[in-house]
C-alpha positions as CSV (number, residue, x, y, z in Angstrom):
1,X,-121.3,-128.3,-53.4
2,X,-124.7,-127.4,-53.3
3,X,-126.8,-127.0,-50.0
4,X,-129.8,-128.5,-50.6
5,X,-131.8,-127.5,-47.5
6,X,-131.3,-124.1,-48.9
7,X,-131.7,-124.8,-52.3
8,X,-133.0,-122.1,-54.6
9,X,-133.1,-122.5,-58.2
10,X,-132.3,-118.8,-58.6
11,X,-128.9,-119.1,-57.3
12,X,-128.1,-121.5,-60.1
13,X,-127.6,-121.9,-64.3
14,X,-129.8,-124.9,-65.1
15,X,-128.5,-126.7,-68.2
16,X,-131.0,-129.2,-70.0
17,X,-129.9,-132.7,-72.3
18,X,-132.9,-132.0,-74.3
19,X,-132.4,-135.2,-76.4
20,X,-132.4,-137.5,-73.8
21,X,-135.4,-135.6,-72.2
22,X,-137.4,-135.7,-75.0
23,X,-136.2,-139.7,-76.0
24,X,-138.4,-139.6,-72.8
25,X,-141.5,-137.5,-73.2
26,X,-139.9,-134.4,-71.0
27,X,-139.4,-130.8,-72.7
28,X,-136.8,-128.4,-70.9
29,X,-139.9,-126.3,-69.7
30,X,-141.2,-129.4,-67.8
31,X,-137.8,-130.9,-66.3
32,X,-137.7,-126.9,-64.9
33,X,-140.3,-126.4,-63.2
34,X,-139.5,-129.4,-60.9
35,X,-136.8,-127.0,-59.3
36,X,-140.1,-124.5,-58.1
37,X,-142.3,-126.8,-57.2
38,X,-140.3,-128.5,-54.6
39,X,-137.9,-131.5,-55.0
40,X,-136.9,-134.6,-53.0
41,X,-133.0,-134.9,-53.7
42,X,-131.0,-138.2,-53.1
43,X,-127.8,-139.0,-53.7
44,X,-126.8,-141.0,-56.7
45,X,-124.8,-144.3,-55.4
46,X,-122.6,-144.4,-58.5
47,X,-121.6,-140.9,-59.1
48,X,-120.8,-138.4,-56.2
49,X,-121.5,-135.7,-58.4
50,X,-124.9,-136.3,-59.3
51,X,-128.4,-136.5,-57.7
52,X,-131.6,-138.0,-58.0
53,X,-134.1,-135.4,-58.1
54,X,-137.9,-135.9,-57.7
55,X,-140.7,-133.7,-57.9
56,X,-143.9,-132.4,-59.4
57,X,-144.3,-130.2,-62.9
58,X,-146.9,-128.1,-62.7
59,X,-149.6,-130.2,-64.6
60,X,-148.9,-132.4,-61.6
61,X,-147.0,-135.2,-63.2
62,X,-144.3,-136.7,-61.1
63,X,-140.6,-136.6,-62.8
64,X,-136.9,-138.4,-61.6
65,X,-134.2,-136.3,-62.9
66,X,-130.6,-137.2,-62.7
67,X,-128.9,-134.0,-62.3
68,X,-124.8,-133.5,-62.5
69,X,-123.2,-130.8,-60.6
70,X,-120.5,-128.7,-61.2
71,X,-120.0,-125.7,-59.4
72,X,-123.2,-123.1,-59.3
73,X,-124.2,-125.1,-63.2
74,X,-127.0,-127.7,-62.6
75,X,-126.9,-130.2,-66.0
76,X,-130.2,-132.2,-66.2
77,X,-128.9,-135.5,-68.0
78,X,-131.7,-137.4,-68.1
79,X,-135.3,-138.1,-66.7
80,X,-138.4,-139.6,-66.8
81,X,-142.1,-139.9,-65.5
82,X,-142.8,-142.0,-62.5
């Protein structure tokens, strides 16, 4: 399970849906650099292994990412600008 009061993005493999991302305007580079910048993390009501993550990419354009978590692999399913 991940601790996300001490989340650091170096302590984990980051996996991208790159499809889906792009279906919605997001490239990999983009959906990552939400995980440096600071996220906002909340639970997802449906699945207990997946989060809502929000945060800024660095040109300052505000992303949701639904992200599934298995172990130390975070797998960015989908996402898209807010």
């Amino acid at each position: 399970m991940v601790n996300w009061n001490r989340f650091d993005a170096a302590d984990y493999e980051l996996e991208f849906d790159e499809d889906k991302l792009a279906a919605h305007g997001i490239g990999v580079e983009e959906a990552a650099e939400l995980f440096w910048n600071g996220i906002i993390i909340r639970k997802n009501k449906r699945f207990k292994d997946r989060f809502q993550i929000v945060g800024r990419s660095d040109s300052g354009r505000t992303l949701k990412l639904i992200v599934h978590v298995k172990g130390k692999k975070l797998r960015v399913i989908t996402g898209w600008a807010l």
